[in-house]
C-alpha positions as CSV (number, residue, x, y, z in Angstrom):
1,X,13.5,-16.3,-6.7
2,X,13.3,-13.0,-6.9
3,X,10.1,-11.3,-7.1
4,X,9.4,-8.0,-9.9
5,X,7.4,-5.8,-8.3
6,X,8.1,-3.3,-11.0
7,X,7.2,-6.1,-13.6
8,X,4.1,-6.8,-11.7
9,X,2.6,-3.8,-11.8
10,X,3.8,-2.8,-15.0
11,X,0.9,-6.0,-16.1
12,X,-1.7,-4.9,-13.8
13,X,-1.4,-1.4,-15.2
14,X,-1.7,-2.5,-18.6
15,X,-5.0,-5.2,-17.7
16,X,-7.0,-1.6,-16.5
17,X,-5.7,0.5,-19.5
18,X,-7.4,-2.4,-21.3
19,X,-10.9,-2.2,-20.0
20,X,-11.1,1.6,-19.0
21,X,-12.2,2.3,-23.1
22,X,-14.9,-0.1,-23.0
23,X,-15.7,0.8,-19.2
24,X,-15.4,4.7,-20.2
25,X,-18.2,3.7,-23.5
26,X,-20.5,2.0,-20.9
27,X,-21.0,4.4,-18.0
28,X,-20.2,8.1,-20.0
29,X,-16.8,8.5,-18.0
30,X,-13.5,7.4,-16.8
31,X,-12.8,6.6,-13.3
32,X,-11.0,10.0,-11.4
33,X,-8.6,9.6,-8.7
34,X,-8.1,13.3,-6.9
35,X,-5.3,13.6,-5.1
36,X,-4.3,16.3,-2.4
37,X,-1.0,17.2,-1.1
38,X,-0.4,19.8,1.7
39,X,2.9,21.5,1.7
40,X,5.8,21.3,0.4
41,X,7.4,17.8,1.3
42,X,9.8,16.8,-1.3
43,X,9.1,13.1,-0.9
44,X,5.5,13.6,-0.8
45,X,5.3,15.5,-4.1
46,X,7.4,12.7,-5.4
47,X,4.7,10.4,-4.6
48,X,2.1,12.1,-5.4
49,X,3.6,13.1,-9.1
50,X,4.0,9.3,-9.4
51,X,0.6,8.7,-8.8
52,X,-0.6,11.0,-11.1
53,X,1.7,9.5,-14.0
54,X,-0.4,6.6,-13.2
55,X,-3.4,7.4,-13.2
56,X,-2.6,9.1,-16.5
57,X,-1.0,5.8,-18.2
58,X,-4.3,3.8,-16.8
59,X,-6.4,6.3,-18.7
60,X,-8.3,7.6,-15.7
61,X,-9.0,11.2,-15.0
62,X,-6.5,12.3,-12.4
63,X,-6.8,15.5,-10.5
64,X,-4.0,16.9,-8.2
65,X,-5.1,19.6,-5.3
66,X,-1.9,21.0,-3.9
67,X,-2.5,23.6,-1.1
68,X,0.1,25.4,0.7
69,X,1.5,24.5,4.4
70,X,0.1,26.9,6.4
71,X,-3.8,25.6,5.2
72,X,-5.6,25.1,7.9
73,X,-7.4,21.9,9.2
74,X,-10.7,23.4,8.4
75,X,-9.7,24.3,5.0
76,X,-8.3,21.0,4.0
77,X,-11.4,19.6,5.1
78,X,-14.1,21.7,3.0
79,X,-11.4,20.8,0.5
80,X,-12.6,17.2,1.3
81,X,-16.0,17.5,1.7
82,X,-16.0,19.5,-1.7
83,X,-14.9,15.8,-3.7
84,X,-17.2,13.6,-1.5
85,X,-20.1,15.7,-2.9
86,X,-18.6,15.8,-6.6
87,X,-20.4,12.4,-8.4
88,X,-17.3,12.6,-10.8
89,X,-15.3,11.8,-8.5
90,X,-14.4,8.5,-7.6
91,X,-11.5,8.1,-5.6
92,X,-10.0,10.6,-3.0
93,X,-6.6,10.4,-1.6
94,X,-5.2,12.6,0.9
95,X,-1.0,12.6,0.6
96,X,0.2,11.9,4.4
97,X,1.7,12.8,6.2
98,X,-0.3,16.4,6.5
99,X,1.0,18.9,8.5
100,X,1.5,18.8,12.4
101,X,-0.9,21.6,12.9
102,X,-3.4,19.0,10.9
103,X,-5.3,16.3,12.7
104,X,-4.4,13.1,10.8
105,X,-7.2,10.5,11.8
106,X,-10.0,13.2,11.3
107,X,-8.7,14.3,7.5
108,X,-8.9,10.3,7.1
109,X,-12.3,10.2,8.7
110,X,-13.8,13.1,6.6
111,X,-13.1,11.4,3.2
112,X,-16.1,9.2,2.3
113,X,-15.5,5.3,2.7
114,X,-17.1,4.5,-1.0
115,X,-14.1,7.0,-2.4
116,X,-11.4,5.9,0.4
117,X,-8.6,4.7,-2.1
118,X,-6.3,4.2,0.6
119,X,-8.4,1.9,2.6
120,X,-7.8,3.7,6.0
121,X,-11.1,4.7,7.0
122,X,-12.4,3.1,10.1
123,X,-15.3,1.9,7.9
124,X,-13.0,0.0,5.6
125,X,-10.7,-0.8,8.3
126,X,-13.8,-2.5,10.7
127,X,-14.9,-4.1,7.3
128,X,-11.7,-5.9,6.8
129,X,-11.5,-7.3,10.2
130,X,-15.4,-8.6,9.8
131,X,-14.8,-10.1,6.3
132,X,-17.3,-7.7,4.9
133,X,-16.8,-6.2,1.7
134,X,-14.0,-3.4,1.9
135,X,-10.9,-1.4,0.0
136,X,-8.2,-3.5,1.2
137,X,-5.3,-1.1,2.1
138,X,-3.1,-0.9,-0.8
139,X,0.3,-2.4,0.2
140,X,-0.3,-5.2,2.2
141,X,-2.8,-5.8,-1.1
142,X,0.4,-5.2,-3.5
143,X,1.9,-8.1,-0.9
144,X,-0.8,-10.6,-1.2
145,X,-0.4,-10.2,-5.2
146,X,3.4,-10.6,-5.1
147,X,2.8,-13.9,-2.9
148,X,0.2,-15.2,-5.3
149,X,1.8,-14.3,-8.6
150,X,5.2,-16.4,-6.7
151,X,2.9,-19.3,-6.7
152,X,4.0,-19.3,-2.9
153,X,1.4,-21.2,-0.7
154,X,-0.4,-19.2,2.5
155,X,-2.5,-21.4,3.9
156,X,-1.0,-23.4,6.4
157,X,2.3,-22.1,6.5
158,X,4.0,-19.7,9.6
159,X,3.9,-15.9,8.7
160,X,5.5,-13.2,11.1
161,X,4.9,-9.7,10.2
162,X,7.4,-7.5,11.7
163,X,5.4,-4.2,12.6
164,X,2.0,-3.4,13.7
165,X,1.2,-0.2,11.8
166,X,-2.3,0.6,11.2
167,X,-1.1,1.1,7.5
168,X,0.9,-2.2,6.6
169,X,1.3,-4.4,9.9
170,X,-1.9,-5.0,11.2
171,X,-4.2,-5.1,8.0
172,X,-1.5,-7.6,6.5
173,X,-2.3,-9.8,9.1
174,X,-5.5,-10.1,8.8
175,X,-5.5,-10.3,4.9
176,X,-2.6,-13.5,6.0
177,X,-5.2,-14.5,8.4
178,X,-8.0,-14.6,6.1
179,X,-5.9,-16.8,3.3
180,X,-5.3,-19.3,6.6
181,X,-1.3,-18.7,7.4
182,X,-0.8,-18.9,11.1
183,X,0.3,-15.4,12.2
184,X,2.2,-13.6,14.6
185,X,3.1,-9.7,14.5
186,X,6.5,-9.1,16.1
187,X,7.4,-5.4,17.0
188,X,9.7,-3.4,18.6
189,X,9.2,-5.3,22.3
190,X,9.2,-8.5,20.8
191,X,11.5,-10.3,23.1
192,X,14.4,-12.8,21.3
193,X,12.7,-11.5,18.0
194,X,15.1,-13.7,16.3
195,X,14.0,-16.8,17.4
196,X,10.5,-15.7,16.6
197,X,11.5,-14.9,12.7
198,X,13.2,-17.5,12.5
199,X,10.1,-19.7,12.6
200,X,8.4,-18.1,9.4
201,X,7.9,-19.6,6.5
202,X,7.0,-16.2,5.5
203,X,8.3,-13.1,6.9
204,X,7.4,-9.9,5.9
205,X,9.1,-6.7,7.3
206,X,7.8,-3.4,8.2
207,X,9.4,-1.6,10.0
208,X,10.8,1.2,8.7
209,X,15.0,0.7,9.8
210,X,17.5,0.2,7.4
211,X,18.7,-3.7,7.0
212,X,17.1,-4.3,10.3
213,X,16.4,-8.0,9.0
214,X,19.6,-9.9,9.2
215,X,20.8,-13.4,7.8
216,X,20.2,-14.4,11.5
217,X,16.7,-13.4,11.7
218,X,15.6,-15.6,8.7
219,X,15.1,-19.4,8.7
220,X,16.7,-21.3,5.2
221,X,14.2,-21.5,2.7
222,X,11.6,-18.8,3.8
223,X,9.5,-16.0,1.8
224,X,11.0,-12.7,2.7
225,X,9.0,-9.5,1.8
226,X,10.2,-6.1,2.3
227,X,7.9,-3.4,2.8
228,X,10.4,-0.8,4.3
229,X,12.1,2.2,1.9
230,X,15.1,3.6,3.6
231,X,17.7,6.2,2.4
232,X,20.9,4.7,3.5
233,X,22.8,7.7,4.7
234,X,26.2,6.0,3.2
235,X,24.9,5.7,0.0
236,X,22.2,8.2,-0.4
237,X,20.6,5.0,-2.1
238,X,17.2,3.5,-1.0
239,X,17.6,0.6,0.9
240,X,14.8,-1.9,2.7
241,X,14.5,-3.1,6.0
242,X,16.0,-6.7,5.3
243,X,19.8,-7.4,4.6
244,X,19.0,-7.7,1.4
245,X,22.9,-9.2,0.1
246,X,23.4,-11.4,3.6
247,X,19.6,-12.4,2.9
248,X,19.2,-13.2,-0.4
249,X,21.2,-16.4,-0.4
250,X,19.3,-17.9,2.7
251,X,15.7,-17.3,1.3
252,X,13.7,-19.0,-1.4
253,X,11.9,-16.3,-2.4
254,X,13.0,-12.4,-1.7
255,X,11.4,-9.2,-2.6
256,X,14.2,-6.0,-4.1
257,X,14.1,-2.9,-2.8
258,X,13.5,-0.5,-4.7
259,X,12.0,-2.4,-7.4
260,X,9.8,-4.7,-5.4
261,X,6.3,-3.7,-2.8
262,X,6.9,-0.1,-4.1
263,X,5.7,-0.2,-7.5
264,X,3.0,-3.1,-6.3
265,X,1.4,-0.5,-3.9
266,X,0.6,1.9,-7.2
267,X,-0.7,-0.2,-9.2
268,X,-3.2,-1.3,-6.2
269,X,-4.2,2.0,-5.4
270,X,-5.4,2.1,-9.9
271,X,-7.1,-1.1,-8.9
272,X,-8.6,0.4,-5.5
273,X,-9.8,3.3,-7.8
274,X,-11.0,1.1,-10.5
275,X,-13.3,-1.4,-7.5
276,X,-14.5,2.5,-6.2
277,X,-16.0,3.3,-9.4
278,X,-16.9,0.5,-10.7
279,X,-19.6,0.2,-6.9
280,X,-20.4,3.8,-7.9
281,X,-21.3,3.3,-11.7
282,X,-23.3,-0.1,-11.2
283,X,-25.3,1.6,-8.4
């Protein structure tokens, strides 16, 4: 079985386009995701124009912030503190990676927790890992969706994550944890990492290298999920981080790449907005 991210999402959209009329009648606005991008990264503005097609389709108000490379730390965050303080503003999302002149954890820190679309501040972060009420971090979300749309069963079952990132690795084994799989995250000093892979029912890899997953790695039957997006320098294609042709016949169910967690981690950052404005509104 092979799982649509692209199809998924394309739903989820359309389920918020639904209710932001009605939602936009009740409370005097649309939600309003504002988005800022530093520099001049082509892969970054590619993202970040994606996003804003999104938001767009979803019906939300979507404002982009671009600022040029040499903007200074301090500059980026007035920028910051500037939508914090803006009560039409729901959702704030800061295109990483900045600049290396720009402190990374303290632009993340300076964007309020109730507008943190993302889910990386420390607030939402400690709130995931004490079951409190949080903005889940929106691939490993976009994973947990694919997984339960599958109809594949977590609890119980053996999940290795393959990366400990604070982005994707370690908040997707927690959200694993919380739906009762027994999990271990491998990484790059995992010794005989194939002999640990090859004990999940469901693997999910992270890791950022091209087809690192191989047809040895991957036990007959299991749930593969591939976070990774890779530009095979072959091909000029993307490409994940499993085998995707040696894999495909070995698993049972197997995420594409592109096509598959991509598209899922969009359309959870229009839900993450939607949950951010919705607390807002109802306050």
């Amino acid at each position: 079985m092979i799982i649509s991210g692209k199809d998924l999402a394309k739903k989820i959209k359309q389920d918020i386009a639904e209710r932001v009329p009605e939602l936009t009648a009740t409370y005097g606005r649309a939600p309003h995701l504002a988005v800022i991008l530093v520099g001049e990264d082509p892969a970054s503005q590619s993202y970040v124009k994606s996003k804003g097609k999104d938001a767009e389709q979803v019906g939300y108000k979507s404002t982009t912030i671009r600022l040029p490379e040499e903007t200074s730390e301090a500059e980026l965050l007035d920028v910051i503190a500037g939508l914090n303080a803006d009560d039409t503003v729901d959702g704030v999302l800061v295109q990483l990676p900045v600049p290396k002149h720009i402190d990374e954890d303290r632009v993340i820190e300076a964007i309020s927790h109730e507008k943190d679309v993302d889910g990386f501040h420390p607030a939402n972060v400690a709130s995931l890992w004490q079951k409190r009420d949080c903005v889940y971090p929106c691939t490993p979300k976009g994973v947990i969706r694919m997984l339960d749309e599958a109809g594949v069963q977590i609890e119980g079952k053996r999940a290795v994550v393959i990366g400990r990132s604070n982005i994707v690795g370690l908040p997707m084994a927690k959200m694993l944890l919380d739906r009762n799989a027994t999990v271990t995250v491998a990484h790059s000093r995992t010794r005989d990492l194939a002999q640990v892979t090859r004990e999940a029912d469901i693997l999910i890899a992270a890791v950022g290298r091209l087809r690192f997953v191989t047809a040895d790695m991957v036990k007959p039957g299991a749930v593969v999920i591939d976070v990774g997006v890779n530009r095979d320098p072959a091909t000029g294609k993307l490409a994940g981080d499993v085998d995707y042709d040696a894999v495909e016949g070995i698993a049972s169910v197997i995420t594409p790449v592109p096509g598959g967690v991509g598209p899922m981690t969009r359309a959870c950052l229009m839900e993450n907005t939607l949950e951010c404005y919705l607390r807002r509104v109802r306050k």
